[in-house]
C-alpha positions in Angstrom: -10.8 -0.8 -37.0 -7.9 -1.8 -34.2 -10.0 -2.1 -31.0 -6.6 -1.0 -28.7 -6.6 2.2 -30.7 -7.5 5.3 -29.1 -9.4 6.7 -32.5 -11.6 3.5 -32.0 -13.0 5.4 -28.5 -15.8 8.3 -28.6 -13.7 11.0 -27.6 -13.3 14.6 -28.4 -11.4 14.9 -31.6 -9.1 17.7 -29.9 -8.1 15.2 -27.5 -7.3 12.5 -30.1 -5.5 14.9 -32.5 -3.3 15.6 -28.9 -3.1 12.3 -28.0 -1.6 11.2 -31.7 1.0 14.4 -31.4 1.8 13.0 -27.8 2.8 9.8 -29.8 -0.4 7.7 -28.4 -1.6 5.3 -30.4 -2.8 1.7 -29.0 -4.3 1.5 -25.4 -2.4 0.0 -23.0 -4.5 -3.2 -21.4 -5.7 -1.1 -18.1 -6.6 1.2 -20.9 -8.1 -0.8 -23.6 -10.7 -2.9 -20.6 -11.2 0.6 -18.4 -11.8 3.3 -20.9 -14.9 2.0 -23.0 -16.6 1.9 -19.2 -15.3 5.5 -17.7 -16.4 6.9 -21.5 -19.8 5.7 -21.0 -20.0 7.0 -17.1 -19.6 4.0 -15.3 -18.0 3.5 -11.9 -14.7 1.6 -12.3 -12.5 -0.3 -10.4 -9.2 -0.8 -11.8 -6.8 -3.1 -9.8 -3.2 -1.5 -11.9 0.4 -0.6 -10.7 2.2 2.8 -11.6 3.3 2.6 -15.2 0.6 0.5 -16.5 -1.1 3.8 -17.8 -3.9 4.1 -15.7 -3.5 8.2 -15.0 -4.3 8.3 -18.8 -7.0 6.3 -18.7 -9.0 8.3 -15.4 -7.8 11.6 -17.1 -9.4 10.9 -20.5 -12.3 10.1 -19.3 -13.0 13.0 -16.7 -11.8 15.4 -19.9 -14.2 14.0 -22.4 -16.8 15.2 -20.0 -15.8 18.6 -18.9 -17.5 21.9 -19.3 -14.7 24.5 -20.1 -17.2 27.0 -19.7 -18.6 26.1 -16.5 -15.7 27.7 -14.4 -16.5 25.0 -11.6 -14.7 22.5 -10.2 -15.8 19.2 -11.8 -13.3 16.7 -11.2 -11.3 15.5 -7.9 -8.6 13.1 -8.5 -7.2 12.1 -4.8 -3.6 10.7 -4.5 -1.4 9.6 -1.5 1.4 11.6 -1.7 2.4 15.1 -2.9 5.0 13.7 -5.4 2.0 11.5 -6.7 -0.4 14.5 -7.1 2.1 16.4 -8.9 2.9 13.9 -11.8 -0.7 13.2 -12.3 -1.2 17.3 -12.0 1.1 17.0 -15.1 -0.2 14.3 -16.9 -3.5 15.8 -17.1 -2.5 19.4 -18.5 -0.3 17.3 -20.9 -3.3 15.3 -21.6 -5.4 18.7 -22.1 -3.1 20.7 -24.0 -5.1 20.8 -27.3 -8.4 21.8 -25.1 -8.5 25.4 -24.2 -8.4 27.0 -20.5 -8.6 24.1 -18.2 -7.3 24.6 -15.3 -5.7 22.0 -12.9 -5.3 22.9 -9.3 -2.5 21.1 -6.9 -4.1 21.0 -2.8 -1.5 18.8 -0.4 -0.5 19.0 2.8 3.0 20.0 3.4 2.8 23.7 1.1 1.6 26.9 3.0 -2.3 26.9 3.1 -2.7 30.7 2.4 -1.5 30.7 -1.4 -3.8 27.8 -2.1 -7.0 29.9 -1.0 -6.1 32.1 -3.5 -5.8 29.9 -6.2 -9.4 28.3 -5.0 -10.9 32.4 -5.3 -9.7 32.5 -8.8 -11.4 28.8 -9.3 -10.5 25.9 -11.0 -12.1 22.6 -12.9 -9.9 20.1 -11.6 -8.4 19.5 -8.4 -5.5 17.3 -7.6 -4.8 16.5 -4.0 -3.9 14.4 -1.2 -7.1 13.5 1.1 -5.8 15.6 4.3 -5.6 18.6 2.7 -8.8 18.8 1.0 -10.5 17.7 3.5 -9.2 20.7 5.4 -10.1 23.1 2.5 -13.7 21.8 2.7 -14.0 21.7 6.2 -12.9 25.8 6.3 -15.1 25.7 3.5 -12.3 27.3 0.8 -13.0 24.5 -1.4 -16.8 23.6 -2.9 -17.8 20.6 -4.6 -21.1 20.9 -5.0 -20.7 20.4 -9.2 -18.6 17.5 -9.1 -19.0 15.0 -12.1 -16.1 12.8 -11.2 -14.5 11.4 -8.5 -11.1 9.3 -8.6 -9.0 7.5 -5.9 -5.8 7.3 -7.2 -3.5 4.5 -5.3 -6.5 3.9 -3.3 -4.6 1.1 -1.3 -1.9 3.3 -0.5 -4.3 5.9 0.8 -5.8 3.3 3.5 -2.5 2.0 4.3 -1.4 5.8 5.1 -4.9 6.1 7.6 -6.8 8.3 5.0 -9.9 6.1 5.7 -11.4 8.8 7.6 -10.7 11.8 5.8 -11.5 9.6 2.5 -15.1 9.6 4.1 -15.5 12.7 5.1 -14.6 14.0 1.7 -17.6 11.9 0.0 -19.7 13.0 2.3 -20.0 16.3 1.0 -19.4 15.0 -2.6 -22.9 15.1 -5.1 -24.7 11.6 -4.6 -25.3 11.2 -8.8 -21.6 11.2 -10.2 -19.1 9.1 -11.3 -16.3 7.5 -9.0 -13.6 5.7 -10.3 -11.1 3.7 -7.8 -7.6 2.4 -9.0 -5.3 0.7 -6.9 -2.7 -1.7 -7.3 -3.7 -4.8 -4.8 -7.7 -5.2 -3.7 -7.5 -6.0 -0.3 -10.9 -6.4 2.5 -10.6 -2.6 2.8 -10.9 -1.7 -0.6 -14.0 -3.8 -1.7 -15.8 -2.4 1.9 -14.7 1.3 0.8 -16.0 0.5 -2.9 -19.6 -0.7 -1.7 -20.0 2.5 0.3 -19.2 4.9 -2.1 -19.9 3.6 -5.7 -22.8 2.5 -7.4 -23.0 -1.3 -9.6 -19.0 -0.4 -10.3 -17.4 -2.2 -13.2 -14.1 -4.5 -12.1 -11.2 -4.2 -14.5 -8.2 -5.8 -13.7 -4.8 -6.7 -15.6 -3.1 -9.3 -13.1 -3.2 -12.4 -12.8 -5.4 -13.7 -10.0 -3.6 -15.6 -6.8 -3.6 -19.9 -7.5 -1.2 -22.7 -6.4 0.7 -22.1 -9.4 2.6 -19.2 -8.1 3.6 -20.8 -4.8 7.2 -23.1 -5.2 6.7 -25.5 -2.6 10.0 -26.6 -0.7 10.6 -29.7 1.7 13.4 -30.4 3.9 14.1 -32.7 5.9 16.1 -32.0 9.0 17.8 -34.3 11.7 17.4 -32.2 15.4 15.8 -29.5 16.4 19.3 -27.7 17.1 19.2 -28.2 12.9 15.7 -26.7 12.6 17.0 -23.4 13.8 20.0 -23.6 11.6 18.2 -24.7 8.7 15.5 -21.7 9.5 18.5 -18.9 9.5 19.7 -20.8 6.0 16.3 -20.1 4.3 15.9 -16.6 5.5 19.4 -15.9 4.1 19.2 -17.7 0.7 15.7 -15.9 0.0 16.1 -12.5 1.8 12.1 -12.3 1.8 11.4 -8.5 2.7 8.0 -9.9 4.6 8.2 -13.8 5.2 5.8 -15.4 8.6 7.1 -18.5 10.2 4.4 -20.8 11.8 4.9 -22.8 15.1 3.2 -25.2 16.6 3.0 -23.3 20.2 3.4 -20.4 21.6 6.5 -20.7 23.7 8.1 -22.1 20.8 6.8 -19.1 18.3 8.6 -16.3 21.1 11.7 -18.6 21.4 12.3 -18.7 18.1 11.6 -14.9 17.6 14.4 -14.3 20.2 16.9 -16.5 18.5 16.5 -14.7 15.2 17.4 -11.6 17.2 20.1 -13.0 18.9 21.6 -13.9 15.1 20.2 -10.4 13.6 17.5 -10.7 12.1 14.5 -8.2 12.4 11.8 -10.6 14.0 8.9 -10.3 16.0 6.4 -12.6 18.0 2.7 -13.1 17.3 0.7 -15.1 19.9 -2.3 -15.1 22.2 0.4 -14.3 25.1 0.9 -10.5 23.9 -1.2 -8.0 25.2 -3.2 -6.2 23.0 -1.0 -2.9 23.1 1.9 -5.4 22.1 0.3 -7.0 19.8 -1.3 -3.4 17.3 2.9 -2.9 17.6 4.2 -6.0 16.1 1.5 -5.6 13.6 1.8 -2.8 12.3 5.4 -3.1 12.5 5.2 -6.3 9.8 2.8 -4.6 7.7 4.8 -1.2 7.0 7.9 -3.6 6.5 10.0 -2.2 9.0 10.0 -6.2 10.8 10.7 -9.0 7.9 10.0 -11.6 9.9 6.9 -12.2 12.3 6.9 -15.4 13.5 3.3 -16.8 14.5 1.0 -19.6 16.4 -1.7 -20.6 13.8 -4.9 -19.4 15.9 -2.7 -16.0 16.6 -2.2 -14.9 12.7 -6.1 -15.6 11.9 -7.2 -12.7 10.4 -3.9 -11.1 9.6 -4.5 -9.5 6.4 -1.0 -8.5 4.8 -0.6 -8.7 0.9 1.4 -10.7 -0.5 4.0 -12.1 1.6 7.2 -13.3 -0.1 7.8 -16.1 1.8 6.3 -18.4 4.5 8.3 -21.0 6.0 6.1 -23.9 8.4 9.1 -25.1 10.9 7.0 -27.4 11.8 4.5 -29.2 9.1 0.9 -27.9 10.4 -1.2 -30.7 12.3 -3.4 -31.0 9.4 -3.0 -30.8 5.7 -5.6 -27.8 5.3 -4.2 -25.8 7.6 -1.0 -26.3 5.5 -3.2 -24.9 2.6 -4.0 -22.2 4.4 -0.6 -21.0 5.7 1.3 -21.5 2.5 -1.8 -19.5 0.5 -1.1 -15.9 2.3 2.2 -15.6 0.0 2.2 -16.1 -3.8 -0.8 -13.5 -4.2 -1.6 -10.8 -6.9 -0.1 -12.9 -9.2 3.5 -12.5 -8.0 5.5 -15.3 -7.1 5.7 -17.1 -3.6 8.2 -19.2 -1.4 6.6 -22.0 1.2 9.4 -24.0 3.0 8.7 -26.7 4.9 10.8 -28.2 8.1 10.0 -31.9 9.1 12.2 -34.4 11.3 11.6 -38.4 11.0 8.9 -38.0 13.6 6.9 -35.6 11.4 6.9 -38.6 8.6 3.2 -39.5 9.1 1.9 -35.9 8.8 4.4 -35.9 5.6 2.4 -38.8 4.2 -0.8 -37.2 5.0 0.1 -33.8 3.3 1.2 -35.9 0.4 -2.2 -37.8 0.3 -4.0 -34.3 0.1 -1.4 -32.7 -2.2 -1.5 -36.1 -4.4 2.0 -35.8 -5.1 5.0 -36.7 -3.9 7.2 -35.2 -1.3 10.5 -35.3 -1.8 13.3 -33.6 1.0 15.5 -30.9 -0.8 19.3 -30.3 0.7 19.5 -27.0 2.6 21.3 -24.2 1.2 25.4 -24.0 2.0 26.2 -23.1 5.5 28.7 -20.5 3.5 25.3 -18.6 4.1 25.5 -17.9 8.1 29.1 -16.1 7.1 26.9 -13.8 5.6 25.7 -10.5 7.0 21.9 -10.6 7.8 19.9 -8.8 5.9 17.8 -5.8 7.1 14.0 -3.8 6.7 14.1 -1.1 4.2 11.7 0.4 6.6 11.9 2.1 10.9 8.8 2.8 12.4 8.7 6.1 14.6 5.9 6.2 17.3 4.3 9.8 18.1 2.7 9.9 21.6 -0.3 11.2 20.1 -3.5 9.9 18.0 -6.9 10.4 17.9 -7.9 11.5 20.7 -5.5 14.3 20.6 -7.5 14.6 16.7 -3.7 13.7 15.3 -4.5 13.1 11.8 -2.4 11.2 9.1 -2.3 14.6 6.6 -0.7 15.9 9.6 1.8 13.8 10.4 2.8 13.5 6.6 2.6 17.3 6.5 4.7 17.7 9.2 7.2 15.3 8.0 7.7 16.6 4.3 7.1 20.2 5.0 10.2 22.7 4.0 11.2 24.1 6.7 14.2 27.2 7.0 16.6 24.1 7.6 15.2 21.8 5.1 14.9 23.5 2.0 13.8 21.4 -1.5 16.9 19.2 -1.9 18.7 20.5 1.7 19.7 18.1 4.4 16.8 17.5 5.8 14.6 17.0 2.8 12.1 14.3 3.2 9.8 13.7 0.0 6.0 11.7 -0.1 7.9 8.4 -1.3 10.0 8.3 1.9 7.1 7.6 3.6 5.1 4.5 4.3 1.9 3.1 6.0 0.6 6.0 8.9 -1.3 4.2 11.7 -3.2 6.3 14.3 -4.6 4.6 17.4 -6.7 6.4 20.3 -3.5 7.6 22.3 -0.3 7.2 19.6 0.1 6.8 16.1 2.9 4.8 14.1 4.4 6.1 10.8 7.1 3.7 8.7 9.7 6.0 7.1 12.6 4.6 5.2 15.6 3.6 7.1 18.2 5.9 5.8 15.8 9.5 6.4 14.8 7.7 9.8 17.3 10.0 11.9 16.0 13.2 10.2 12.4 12.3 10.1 12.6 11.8 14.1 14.5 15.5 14.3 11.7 17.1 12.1 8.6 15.0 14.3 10.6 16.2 18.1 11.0 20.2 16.3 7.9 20.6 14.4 4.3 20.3 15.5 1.5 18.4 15.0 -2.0 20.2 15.9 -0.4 23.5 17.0 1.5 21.2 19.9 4.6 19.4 20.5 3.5 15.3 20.5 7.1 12.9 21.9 8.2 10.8 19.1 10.6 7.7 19.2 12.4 5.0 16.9 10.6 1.8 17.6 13.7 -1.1 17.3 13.1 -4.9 17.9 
């Protein structure tokens, strides 16, 4: 028997006579290495992007399980986004067709709460939502989970990046300790494996990447004459490579803020990272590189310690690093996941013995590379896909990232579905809240808009300032 067939699995013979109408016949490999585990009530983790089939493979597993005739809710599948929740809404009645009177309930934030209390009174056995909205049905107590059997995160890096962290735990909170949680998410950063270890139990890791090494990282030398060149040579690399994130180490910090004000000057979207920023300064430029609305931060070594973005396209040293492991180190934050990453390396004649040293510990040979043709400063600089808009309000005002997203993709009489002022789930990136002001990264072309429906609308029954944050 093929083992990547779905007849190979123990599942309901409704839901493999629907899945062979459906046209589903081999697993796909996030299938094939997840299902056998979810089948047999595990907890998984699944590290998977959209459109490897993972929805399938969470959605097979919670309806293999489910008691049609207990009219409870037994499965919660939370997703980022509205847009999200919808498709997977769809792919699990597609997925139940053959199996009669399930039904799938939609919760997010951004539709009028009233109808959905209705649909909870006439009840439901599986609920897909976004975590700020359920969190809200279970605070007013609309929504009870008190027979759950499953438990998915769906994107569950996503989720953190948009500040659901909180209401993430105060959902499981009030979830049944004995059931089944399964977590899928396309990178597996710190947050996710401390998330996992407080709300799953021995969970199986499944994962269809290719694990960061060496091997992805193209390593680049070049050799430069001045330090009037370095600068040149710098802009040169940012244009050939266009990296959407790239950091650029210094040696010091007056030379990491110089440099950061020259890329300005030639416009580029940079920012500075060292020990002179204040604290206030420095959550801004942060958060500012990791929703990608800043492509370049350029950093002192002790000041990017603990900066924990995923995968960063480039990393140029324009300076070789005063020792050959701290070279290892800088040129090891891109390159990860298993995409592929850019190091660049400036060095003048009086750099030559840490050259030699780096070669010693590389055990290979370093040989200069020409720089890229000045045709290349002709060209316009590139910019962010990404603005970030700061609201003048965060938790201690209880601003909460369902609301902010709420507020920004609700329909409102001048921004009907498709109207001018439409702003969908997918236009919206990481949501950071701080004690007195939260940050949310929206993409550049709806920016305008998205500051119009944040100074109109209102967050927590009040009107909170809101501004575009430029470098």
């Amino acid at each position: 028997m093929d083992n990547a067939a779905f007849s190979a699995l123990s599942l309901h013979k409704d839901l493999l006579k629907n899945l062979e109408s459906l046209g589903y016949q081999k697993m796909t490999p996030i299938q094939a290495q997840s299902l056998p585990n979810i089948l047999n009530n595990k907890d998984v983790i699944a590290q998977a992007k959209t459109g490897s089939g993972k929805t399938a493979a969470f959605a097979l597993g919670l309806l293999n399980k489910l008691n049609v005739k207990q009219f409870r809710v037994q499965s919660l599948i939370l997703c980022p986004t509205r847009e999200l929740a919808d498709q997977v809404a769809k792919e699990v009645r597609r997925l139940a067709r053959a199996t009669h009177n399930i039904k799938v309930l939609t919760l997010c934030g951004g539709m009028p709460f009233g109808p959905q209390i209705g649909s909870l009174e006439h009840g439901a056995h599986i609920i897909v939502g976004t975590p700020g909205r359920v969190e809200e049905h279970l605070r007013k107590g609309t929504l009870r989970l008190g027979n759950l059997t499953t438990l998915v995160l769906d994107e569950a890096d996503r989720m953190l990046d948009m500040g659901f962290q909180p209401s993430l735990d105060a959902i499981v909170e009030q979830l049944p300790r004995n059931r089944q949680t399964l977590l899928f998410s396309a990178t597996y950063p710190d947050q996710i494996q401390s998330i996992s270890r407080r709300i799953m139990t021995d969970p199986v890791m499944v994962a269809v990447e290719s694990i960061h090494d060496k091997s992805t990282i193209q390593q680049h030398f070049y050799k430069v004459n001045s330090d009037k060149e370095r600068m040149t040579a710098l802009q040169l690399l940012l244009q050939k490579y266009q990296p959407e994130s790239s950091v650029v180490f210094c040696n010091t910090r007056r030379e990491t803020q110089e440099v950061a004000d020259e890329l300005v000057d030639f416009g580029f979207s940079a920012l500075a990272l060292h020990g002179d920023l204040e604290q206030r300064q420095r959550d801004q430029t942060l958060v500012r590189f990791a929703n990608k609305s800043t492509s370049v931060l350029v950093a002192t070594d002790v000041a990017a310690r603990g900066l924990d973005i995923e995968a960063l396209d480039a990393v140029i040293n324009f300076q070789i690093a005063r020792d050959a492991e701290v070279h290892i180190h800088r040129i090891g934050r891109t390159g990860r996941a298993g995409s592929k990453g850019v190091a660049c390396s400036l060095y003048t004649d009086k750099e030559a013995y840490k050259v030699a040293l780096l070669e010693d510990y590389l055990d290979q040979l370093i040989v200069g590379e020409p720089l890229p043709s000045m045709q290349l400063l002709e060209k316009r600089t590139f910019s962010p896909s990404m603005e970030t808009l700061q609201i003048d309000g965060g938790k201690k005002q209880k601003v909460r990232p369902g609301d902010i997203l709420g507020a920004l993709t609700s329909k409102t009489a001048i921004g009907k579905e498709g109207g001018a002022d439409t702003i969908t789930g997918s236009d919206v990136g990481k949501i950071n809240i701080f004690d007195r002001c939260a940050y949310v990264a929206v993409k550049s072309d709806v920016s305008k808009r998205a500051l119009k429906k944040l100074g109109q609308g209102k967050l927590k029954g009040r009107n909170f300032r809101a501004r575009l944050i430029s470098s």
